[in-house]
MARNUDREN-544621 format. One line per 5 residues: number of its first residue (from 1); for each residue z negated, x, y negated of C-alpha. Coordinates in steps of 0.001 Angstrom, whole numbers. Layout:
! MARNUDREN-544621
NUM) Z:X:Y  ... .
//
This chain:
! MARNUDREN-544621
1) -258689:-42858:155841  -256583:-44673:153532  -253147:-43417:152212  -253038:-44748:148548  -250449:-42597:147424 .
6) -247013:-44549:147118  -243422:-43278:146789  -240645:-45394:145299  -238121:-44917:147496  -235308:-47273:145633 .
11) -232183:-45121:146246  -231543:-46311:149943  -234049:-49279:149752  -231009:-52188:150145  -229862:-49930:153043 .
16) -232453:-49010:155074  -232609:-52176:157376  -229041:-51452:158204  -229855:-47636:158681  -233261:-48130:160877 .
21) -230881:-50317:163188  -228438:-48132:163658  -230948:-45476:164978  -231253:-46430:168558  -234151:-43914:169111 .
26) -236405:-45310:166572  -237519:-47705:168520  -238941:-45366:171250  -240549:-43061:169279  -241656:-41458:165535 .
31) -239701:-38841:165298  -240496:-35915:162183  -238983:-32901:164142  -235392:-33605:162693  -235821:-29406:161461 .
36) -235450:-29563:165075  -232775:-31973:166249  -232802:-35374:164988  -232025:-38671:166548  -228073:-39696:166492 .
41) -227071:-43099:164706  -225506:-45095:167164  -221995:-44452:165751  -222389:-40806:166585  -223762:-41341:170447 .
46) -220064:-44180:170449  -218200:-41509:169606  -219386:-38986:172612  -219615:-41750:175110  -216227:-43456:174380 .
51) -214245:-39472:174716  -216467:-38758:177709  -215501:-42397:179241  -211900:-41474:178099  -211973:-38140:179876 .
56) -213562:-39950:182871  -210502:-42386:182732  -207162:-40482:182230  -208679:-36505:182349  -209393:-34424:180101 .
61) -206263:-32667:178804  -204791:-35985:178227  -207716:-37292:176069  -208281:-34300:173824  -204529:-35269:173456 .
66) -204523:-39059:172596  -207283:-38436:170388  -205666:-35674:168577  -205354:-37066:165217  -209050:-37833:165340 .
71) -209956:-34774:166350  -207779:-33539:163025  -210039:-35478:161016  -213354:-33826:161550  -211608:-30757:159629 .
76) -211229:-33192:156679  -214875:-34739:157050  -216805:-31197:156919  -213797:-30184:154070  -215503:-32677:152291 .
81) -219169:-32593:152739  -218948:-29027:151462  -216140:-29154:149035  -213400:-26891:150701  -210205:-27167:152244 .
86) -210128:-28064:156030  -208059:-24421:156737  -211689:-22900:155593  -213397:-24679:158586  -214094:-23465:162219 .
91) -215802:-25968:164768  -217880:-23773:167249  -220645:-24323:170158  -223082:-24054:167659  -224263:-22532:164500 .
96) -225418:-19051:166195  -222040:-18483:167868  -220438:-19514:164231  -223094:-17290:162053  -222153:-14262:164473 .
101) -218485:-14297:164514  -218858:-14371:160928  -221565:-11737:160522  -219530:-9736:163180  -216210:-9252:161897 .
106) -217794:-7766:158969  -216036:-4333:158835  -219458:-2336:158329  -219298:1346:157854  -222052:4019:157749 .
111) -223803:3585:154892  -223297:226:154059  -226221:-1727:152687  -227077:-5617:153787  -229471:-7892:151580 .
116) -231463:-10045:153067  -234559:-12225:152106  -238192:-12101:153633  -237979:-15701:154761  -234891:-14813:157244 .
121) -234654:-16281:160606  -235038:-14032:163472  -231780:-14476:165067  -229977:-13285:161643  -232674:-10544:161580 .
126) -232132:-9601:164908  -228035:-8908:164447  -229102:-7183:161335  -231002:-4773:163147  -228062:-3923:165965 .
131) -226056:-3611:163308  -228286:-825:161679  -228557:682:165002  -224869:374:166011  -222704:1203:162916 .
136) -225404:3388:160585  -226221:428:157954  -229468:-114:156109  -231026:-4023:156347  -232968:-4598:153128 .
141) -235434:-7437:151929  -235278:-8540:148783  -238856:-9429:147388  -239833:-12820:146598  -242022:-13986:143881 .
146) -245021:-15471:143492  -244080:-19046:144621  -242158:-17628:147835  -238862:-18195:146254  -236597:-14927:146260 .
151) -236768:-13126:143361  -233132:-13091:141555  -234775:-10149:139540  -235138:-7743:142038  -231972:-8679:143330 .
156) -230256:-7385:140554  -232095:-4465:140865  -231222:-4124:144164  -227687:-3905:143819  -225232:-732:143810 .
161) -222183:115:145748  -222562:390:148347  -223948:-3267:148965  -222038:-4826:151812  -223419:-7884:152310 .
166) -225764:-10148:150959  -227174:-12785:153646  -229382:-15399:153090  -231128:-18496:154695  -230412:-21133:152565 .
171) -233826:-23723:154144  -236111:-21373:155899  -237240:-22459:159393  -241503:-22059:158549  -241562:-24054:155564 .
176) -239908:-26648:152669  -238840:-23461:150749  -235368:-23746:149078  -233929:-20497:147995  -231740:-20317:145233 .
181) -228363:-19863:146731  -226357:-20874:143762  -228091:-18083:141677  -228034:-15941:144385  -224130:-16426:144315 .
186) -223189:-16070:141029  -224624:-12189:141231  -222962:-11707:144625  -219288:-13316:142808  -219956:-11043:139662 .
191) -220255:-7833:141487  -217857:-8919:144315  -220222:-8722:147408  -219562:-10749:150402  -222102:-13445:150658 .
196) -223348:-15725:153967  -225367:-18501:154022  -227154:-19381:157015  -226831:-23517:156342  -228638:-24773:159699 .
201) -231632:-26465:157931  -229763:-27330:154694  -226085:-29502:155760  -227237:-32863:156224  -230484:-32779:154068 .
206) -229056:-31956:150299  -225932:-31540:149040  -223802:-28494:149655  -220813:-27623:147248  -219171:-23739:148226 .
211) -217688:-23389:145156  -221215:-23806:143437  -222937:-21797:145735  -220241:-18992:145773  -220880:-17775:149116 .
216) -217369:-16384:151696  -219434:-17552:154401  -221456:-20157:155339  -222515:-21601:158946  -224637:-25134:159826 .
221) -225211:-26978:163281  -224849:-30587:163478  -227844:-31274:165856  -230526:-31137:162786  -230215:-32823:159337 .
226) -226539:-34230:159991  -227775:-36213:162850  -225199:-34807:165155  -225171:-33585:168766  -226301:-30751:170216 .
231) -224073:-27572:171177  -221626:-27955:168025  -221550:-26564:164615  -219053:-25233:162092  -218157:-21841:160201 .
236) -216857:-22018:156666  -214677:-18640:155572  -213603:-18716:151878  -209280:-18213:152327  -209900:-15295:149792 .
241) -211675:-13317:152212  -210258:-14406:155481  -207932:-11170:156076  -210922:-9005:155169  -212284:-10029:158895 .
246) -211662:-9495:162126  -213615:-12067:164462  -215617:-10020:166964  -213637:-11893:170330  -210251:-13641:170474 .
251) -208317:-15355:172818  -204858:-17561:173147  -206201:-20177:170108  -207226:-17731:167841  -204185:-15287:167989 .
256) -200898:-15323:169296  -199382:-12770:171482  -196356:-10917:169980  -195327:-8163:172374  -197081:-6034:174907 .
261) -198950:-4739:172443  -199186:-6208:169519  -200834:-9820:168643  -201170:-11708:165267  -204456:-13472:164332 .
266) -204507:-17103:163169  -203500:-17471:159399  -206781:-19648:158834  -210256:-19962:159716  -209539:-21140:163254 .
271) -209182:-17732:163771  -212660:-18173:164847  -212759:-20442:167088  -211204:-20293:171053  -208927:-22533:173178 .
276) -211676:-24246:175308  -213446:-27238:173168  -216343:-30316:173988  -214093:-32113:172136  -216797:-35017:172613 .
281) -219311:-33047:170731  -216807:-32366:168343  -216427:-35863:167814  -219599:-36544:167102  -219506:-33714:164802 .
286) -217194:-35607:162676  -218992:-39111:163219  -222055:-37551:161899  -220968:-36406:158636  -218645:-39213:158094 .
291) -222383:-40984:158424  -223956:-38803:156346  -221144:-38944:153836  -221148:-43102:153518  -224799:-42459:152836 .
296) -224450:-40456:150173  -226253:-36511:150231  -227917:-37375:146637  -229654:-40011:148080  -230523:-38810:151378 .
301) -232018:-35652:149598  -234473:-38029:146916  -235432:-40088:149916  -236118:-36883:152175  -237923:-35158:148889 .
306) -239970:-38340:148337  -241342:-39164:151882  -241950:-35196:152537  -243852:-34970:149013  -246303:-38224:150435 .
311) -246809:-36544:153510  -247817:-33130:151223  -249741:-34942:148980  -251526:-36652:151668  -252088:-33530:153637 .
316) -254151:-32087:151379  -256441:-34685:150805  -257777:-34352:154760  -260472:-31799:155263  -259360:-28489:157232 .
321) -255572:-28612:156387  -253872:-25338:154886  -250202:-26303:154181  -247995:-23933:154291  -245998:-24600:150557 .
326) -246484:-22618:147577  -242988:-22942:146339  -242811:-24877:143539  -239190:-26374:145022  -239922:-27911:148563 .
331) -237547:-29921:150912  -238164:-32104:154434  -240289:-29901:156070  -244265:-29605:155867  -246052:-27115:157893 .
336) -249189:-26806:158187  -252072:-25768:160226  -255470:-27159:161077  -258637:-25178:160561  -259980:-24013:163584 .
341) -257753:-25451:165759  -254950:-23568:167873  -251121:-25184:166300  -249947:-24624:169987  -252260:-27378:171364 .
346) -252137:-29847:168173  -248586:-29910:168606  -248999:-31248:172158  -251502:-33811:171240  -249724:-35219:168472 .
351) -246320:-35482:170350  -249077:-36797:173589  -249584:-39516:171052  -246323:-40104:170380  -245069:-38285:167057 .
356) -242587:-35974:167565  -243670:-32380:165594  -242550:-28781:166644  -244281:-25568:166311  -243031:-22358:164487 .
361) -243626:-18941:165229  -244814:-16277:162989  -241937:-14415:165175  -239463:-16870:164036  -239696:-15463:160261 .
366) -241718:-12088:160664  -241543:-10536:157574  -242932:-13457:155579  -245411:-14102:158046  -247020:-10870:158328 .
371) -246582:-10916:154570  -248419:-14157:154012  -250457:-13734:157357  -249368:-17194:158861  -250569:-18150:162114 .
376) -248643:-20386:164209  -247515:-23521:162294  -247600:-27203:162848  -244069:-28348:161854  -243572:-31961:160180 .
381) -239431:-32548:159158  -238921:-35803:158547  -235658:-37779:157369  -234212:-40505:155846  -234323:-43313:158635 .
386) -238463:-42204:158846  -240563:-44806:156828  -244101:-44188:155593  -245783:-46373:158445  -244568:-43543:161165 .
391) -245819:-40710:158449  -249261:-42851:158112  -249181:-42542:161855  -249321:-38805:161979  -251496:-38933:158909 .
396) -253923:-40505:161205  -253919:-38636:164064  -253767:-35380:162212  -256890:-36792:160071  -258669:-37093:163784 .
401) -257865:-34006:164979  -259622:-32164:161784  -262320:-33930:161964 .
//
């Protein structure tokens, strides 16, 4: 069938020559599960390969140490692609571990409410839930409306007092919603709640500003939109709020010992992290955004928005497809499902003919799933370096499989 419905994608036109080059992997396969982990610019896979070579070479101790002042730097690059200083930023294994110690030095008492949304991921959920069963606290969802977006009207309803927390998923895993994080902010600032952001889907793909959003806490992994490695993310920790929390574990890097029995935690957010480091991966970390940053978020986000809304658009226009996007505000990723058809196996035929898609779970999100009664999901993310002959591609094959 023919695809006759054109995006002008201007922003990063002059560049994208220079871009589709630098993306080693492109020329192996089509890649749309970047909501996944997306393919590294070459600059990023250098900068592993020349520390790991340098490791290899004069050991490891002595590496991490010649490359010190690089290492530095990567607190300066994520300082800046979120607009905070660099003694608000802890580099972890990965977003989970960086989520957790934030969610878990949370001093929770009996009592305490948490605020959540129905689109959370199940990991988030999941801590939630031992908290709840651990320290007495209540986990509650705050509605959304009718385009799937939370409702900032019920939120304000929602809150009282004894409001502890108020945790949200900035890109939801299942779909292209966007919550509204900088609204949702601006009522956790005015009645002084602590507020996390769960970043993973969102750092890389739009632009994120702190101070806009107004959240304490915010955590991202570099393996998905930034077009980093796997096994690293970052932890951001507003300074206001840093001696409110405790981090969960701590070792010789993240507190010193005093006396026999005293010890005195970091005075900044590396209180969070530990001694032990891939300082390759962490590396990349900070070749990725630097990447990301030269781009430019703004236009990464218009080219994402405009190759994501052709895929949409063309979407519906096959027979059988229900897509999975009733929020008026949608981002890089398109699920869907096809009539009649188990997601489970169309995922492995479309990646069998060589387009990279995911799956996702009803588990994965449960409370909007069993809300909106979603089945298992075909899951489309594409990206900047993706052009619209490898979205015709699974355009095609998806337009097969329906029919």
């Amino acid at each position: 069938m023919p695809f006759n419905r054109p995006v002008n994608l201007t922003d990063l036109s002059p560049r994208l020559p220079e871009i589709f080059a630098a993306t080693p992997g492109k020329a192996n396969v089509i890649h749309l599960n970047n909501a996944g982990s997306s393919l590294m610019p070459q600059s990023v896979l250098d900068a592993q390969l020349d520390h790991l070579k340098l490791e290899a070479m004069i050991g490891g101790y002595e590496a991490a140490r010649q490359k010190a002042d690089d290492i530095e730097r990567v607190y300066d690059s994520l300082a800046r692609l979120i607009n905070c200083q660099r003694d608000e930023i802890a580099v972890v294994e990965n977003a989970t571990v960086g989520w957790a110690m934030a969610f878990y030095a949370i001093p929770f008492q009996p009592g305490d409410r948490i605020l959540t949304a129905e689109a959370e991921y199940a990991s988030n959920y999941l801590a939630y839930l031992q908290m709840a069963r651990q320290k007495g606290v209540s986990v509650e969802v705050i509605p959304s409306n009718e385009a799937g977006e939370l409702c900032l009207h019920s939120l304000r309803n929602m809150i009282d007092k004894s409001v502890r927390l108020i945790s949200i998923t900035h890109v939801p895993t299942n779909s292209g919603l966007v919550n509204p994080v900088e609204q949702i902010g601006e009522i956790a600032r005015a009645h002084n709640i602590l507020y996390l952001v769960d970043a993973c889907q969102s750092a890389g793909q739009m632009p994120l500003d702190v101070e806009k959003i107004n959240c304490d806490l915010l955590s991202a992994t570099a393996r998905k939109y930034l077009r980093g490695p796997r096994g690293i993310g970052f932890l951001y920790v507003r300074s206001a709020v840093l001696d409110q929390l405790h981090p969960p574990m701590i070792d010789l890097f993240s507190a010193s010992w005093t006396s026999q029995n005293e010890y005195v935690l970091r005075p900044d957010a590396r209180r969070f992290e530990n001694w032990e480091n891939n300082y390759a991966a962490k590396l990349g970390l900070g070749a990725c955004v630097d990447y990301a940053l030269d781009i430019g978020l703004d236009a990464i986000q218009a080219r994402i928005d405009e190759l994501a809304g052709y895929l949409r658009a063309n979407l519906k226009e096959i027979n059988g497809i229900r897509l999975h996007s009733r929020c008026p505000r949608q981002c890089g990723i398109v699920s869907f499902a096809i009539e009649g058809r188990d997601s489970g196996e169309m995922v492995r035929e479309i990646v069998d003919r060589g387009v990279n898609v995911s799956s996702s779970s009803p588990s994965s999100t449960l409370i909007d799933a069993t809300r909106n009664n979603l089945p298992v999901l075909i899951r489309a993310s594409v990206h900047y370096y993706n052009d619209l002959k490898e979205i015709n591609r699974l355009l095609e094959i998806v337009s097969d499989l329906s029919g």
